[in-house]
C-alpha positions as CSV (number, residue, x, y, z in Angstrom):
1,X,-9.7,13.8,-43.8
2,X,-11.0,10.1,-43.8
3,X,-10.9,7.9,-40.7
4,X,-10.9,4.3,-40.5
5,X,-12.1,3.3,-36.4
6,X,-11.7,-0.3,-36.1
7,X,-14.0,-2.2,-33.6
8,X,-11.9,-4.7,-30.9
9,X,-13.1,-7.4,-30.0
10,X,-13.7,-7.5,-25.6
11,X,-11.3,-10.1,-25.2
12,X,-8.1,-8.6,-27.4
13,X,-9.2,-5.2,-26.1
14,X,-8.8,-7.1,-23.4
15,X,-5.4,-8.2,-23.4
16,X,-4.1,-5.2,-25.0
17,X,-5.2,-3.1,-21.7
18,X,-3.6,-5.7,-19.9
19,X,-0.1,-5.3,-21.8
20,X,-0.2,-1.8,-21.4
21,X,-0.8,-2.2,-17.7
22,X,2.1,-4.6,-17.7
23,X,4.6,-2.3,-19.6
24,X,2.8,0.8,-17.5
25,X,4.1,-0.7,-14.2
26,X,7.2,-1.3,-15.8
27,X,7.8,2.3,-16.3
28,X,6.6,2.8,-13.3
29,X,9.2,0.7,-10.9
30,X,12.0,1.9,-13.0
31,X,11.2,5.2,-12.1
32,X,12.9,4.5,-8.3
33,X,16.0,3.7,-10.5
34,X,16.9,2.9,-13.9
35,X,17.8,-1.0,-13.1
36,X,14.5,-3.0,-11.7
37,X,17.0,-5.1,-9.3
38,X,18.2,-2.2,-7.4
39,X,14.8,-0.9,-6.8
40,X,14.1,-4.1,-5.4
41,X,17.5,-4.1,-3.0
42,X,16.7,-0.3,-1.9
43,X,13.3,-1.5,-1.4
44,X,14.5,-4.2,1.1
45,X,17.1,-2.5,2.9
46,X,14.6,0.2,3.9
47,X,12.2,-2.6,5.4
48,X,15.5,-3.7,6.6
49,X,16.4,-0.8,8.3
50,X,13.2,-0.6,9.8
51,X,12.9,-3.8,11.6
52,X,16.2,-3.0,12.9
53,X,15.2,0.5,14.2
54,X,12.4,-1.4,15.9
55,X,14.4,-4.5,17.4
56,X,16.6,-2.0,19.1
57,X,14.0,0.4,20.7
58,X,12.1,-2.3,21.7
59,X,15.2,-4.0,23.0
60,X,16.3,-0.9,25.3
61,X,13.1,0.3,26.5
62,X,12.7,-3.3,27.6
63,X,8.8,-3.6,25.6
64,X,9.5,-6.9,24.2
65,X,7.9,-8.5,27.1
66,X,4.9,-6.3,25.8
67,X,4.8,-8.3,22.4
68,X,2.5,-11.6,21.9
69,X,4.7,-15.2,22.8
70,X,6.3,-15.9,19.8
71,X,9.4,-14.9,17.6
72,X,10.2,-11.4,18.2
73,X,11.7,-10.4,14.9
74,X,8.8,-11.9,13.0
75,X,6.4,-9.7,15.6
76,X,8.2,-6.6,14.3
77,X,8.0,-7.6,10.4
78,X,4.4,-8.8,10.5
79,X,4.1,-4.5,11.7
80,X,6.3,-3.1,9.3
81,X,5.4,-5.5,6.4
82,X,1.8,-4.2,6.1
83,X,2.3,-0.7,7.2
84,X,5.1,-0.5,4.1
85,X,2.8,-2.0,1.8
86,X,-0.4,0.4,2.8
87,X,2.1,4.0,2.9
88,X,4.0,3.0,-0.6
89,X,1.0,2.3,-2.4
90,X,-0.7,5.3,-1.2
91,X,2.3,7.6,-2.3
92,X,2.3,5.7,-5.3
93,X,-1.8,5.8,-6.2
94,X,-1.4,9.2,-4.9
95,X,1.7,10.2,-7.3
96,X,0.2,8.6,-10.2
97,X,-0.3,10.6,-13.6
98,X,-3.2,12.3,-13.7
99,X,-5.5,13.9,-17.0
100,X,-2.8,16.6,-18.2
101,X,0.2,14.6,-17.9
102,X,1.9,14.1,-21.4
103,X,1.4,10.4,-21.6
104,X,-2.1,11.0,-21.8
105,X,-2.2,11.9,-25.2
106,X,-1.3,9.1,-26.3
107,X,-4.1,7.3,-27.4
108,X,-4.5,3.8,-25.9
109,X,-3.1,5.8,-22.4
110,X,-5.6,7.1,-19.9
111,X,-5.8,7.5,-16.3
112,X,-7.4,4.5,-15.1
113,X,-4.2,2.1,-16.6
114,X,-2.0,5.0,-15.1
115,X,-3.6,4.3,-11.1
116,X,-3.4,0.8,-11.9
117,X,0.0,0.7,-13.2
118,X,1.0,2.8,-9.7
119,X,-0.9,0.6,-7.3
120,X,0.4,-2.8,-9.4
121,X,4.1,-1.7,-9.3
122,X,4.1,-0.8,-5.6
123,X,2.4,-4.1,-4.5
124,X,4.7,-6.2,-7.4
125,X,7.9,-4.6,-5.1
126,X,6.9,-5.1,-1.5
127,X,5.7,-8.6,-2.2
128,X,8.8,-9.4,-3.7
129,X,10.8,-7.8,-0.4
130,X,8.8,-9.0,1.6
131,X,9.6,-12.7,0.6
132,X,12.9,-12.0,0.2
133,X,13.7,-10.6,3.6
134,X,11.5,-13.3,4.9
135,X,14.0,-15.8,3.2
136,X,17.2,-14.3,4.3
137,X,15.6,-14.4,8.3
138,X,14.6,-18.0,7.1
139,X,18.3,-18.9,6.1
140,X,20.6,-16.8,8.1
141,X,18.9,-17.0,11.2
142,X,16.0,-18.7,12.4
143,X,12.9,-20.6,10.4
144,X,10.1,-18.8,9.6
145,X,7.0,-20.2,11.1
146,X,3.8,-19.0,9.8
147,X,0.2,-20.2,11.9
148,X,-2.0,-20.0,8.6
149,X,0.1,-18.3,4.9
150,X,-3.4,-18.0,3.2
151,X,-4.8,-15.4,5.9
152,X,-1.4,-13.1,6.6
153,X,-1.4,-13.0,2.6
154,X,-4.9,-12.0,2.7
155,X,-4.5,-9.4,5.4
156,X,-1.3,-7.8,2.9
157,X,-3.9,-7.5,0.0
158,X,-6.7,-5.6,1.9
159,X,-3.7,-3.4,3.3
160,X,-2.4,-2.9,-0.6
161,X,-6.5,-2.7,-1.5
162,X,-7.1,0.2,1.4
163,X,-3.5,1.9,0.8
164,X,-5.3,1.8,-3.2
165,X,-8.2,3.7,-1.7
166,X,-6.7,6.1,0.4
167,X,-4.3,7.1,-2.6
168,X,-7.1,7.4,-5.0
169,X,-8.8,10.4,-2.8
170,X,-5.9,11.9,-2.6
171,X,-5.3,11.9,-6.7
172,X,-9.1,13.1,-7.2
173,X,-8.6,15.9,-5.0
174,X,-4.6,16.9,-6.5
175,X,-5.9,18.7,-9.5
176,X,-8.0,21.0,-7.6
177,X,-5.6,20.9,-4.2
178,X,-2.1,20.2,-4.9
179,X,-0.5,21.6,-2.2
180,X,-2.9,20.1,0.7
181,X,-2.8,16.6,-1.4
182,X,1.3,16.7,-0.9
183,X,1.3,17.9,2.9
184,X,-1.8,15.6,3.4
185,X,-0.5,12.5,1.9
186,X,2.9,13.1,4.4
187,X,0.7,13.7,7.1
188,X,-1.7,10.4,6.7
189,X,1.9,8.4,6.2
190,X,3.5,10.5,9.1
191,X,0.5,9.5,11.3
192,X,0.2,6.0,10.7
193,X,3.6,5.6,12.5
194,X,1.7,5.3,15.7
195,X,-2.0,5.2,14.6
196,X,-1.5,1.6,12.6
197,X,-0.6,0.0,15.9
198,X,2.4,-1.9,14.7
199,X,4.3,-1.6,18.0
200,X,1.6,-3.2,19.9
201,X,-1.0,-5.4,20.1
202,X,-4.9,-4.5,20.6
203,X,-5.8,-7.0,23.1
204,X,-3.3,-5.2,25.3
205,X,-4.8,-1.7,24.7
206,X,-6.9,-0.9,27.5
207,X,-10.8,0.5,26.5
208,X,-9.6,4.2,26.5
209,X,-6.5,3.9,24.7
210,X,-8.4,1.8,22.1
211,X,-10.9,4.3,20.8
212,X,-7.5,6.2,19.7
213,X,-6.6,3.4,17.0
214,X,-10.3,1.4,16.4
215,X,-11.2,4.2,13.5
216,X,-7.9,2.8,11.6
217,X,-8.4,0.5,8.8
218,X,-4.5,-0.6,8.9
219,X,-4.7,-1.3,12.8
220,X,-7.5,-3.8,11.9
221,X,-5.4,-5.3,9.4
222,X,-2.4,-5.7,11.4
223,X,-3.7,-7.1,14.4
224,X,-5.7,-9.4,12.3
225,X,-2.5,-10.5,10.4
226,X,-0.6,-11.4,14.0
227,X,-4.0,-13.2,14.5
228,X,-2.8,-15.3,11.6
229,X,0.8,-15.1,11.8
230,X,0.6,-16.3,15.9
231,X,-1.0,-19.5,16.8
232,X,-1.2,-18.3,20.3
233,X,-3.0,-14.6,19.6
234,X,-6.8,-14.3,18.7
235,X,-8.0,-10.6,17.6
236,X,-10.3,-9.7,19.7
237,X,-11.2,-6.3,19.2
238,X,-10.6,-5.6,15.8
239,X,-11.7,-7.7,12.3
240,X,-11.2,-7.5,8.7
241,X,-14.5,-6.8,7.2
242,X,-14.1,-2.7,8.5
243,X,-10.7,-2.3,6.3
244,X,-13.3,-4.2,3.3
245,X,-15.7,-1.5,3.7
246,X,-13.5,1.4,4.0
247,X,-11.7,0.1,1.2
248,X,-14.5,-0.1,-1.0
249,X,-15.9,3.0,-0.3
250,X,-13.2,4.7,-0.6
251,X,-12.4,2.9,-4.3
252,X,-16.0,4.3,-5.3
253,X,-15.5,7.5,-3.7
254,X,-12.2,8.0,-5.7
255,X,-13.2,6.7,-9.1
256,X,-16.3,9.1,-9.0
257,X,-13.8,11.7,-8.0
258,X,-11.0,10.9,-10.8
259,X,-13.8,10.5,-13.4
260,X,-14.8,14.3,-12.9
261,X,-11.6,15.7,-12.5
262,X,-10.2,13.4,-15.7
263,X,-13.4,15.4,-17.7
264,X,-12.7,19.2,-15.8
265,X,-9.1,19.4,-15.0
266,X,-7.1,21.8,-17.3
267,X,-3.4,21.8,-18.2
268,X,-2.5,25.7,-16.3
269,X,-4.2,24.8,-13.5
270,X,-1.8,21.1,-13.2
271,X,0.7,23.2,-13.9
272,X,0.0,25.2,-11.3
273,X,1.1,22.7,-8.7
């Protein structure tokens, strides 16, 4: 009958969203597997996998003469690295928990910690491959030589921040389009196989072939990163303040999105997915 709302103050409101974030993105790696660790291992071995998959069809169609001067390997991971990081966090943004899950009625839940929670845990376990498979190729085979660390670590979070936008459409539209959301989502990842550009370079495009991949946020970023990977490759047709944009707009797009589905989306129509 009586209720007693206390008032926090910003800065332990604060921190309290902040440790539910924390223990959010907890839940949210552990739901690969029940031990954090082993995420992190099946995490690596499919980037793993990957570069290998790569090195070899490169290797017998005879294209690594086709790649920028430089260590080979590291030209395939600089591809694969940022393409990972974009398609996981968009699955992840994308699978997120939306107004009618369960965990939203508890009270200091709601949606917003649930997206961040998704995009935090996905860009907490490719970093943490990333550097890892970068230090077993640093011990086991050949030092790792990076031009400039600063900008390649830059170009991986705008591919996390635009992977965060692209997800974020796609969990405004799931309450009201479930089915295209999961064959879309497949589709975008599917499609970035070729259209990110990770098996090539754009100063070797030729002007046709170009206008195929210059509408790509991620093929900006990629070639931009082997700008700063490579002390011997300058960008010259692509630049990272396009993936900015699009990744901005797209954050805006999706919030505004999110808010009215978080206010108009009804439990028999999420469980109608």
């Amino acid at each position: 009958m009586f209720q007693f709302e206390t008032r926090q103050k910003t800065r332990s409101s604060a921190i309290s969203m902040l440790e539910l974030i924390y223990h959010s993105v907890v839940r949210s790696i552990r739901k690969t597997h029940n031990n954090a660790v082993m995420s992190l291992v099946i995490n690596m071995l499919q980037t793993i996998t990957f570069v290998a998959a790569f090195y070899v069809m490169f290797t017998v169609l005879g294209l690594r003469g086709a790649a920028l001067r430089g260590d080979f390997v590291l030209y395939i991971m600089s591809g694969i690295f940022i393409f990972m990081i974009h398609t996981k966090t968009v699955s992840a943004v994308t699978r997120a928990e939306g107004p009618s899950s369960p965990m939203m009625k508890h009270a200091p839940m709601n949606t917003i910690i649930a997206l961040a929670a998704s995009a935090f845990g996905a860009l907490y376990i490719q970093v943490l491959s990333l550097v890892g498979v970068l230090f077993i190729y640093h011990i086991a085979f050949t030092p790792v030589v990076i031009e400039d660390y600063s900008g390649a670590m830059g170009m991986v979070g705008l591919a996390w921040l635009t992977g965060v936008g692209v997800g974020m459409i796609f969990l405004a539209l799931r309450p009201w389009f479930p089915s295209f959301v999961s064959i879309g989502s497949q589709i975008y990842n599917r499609a970035n196989m070729i259209a990110s550009g990770k098996m090539f370079v754009a100063n070797s495009l030729p002007s046709f072939m170009l206008a195929f991949f210059d509408w790509n946020p991620l093929f900006h970023i990629i070639d931009q990163a082997r700008g700063f990977v490579f002390i011997n490759y300058n960008p010259h047709y692509t630049n990272y303040e396009y993936p900015i944009i699009v990744a901005v707009v797209l954050i805006l797009l999706g919030l505004m999105g999110e808010f009215y589905a978080r206010k108009n989306a009804s439990l028999s129509r999420e469980a109608s997915r």
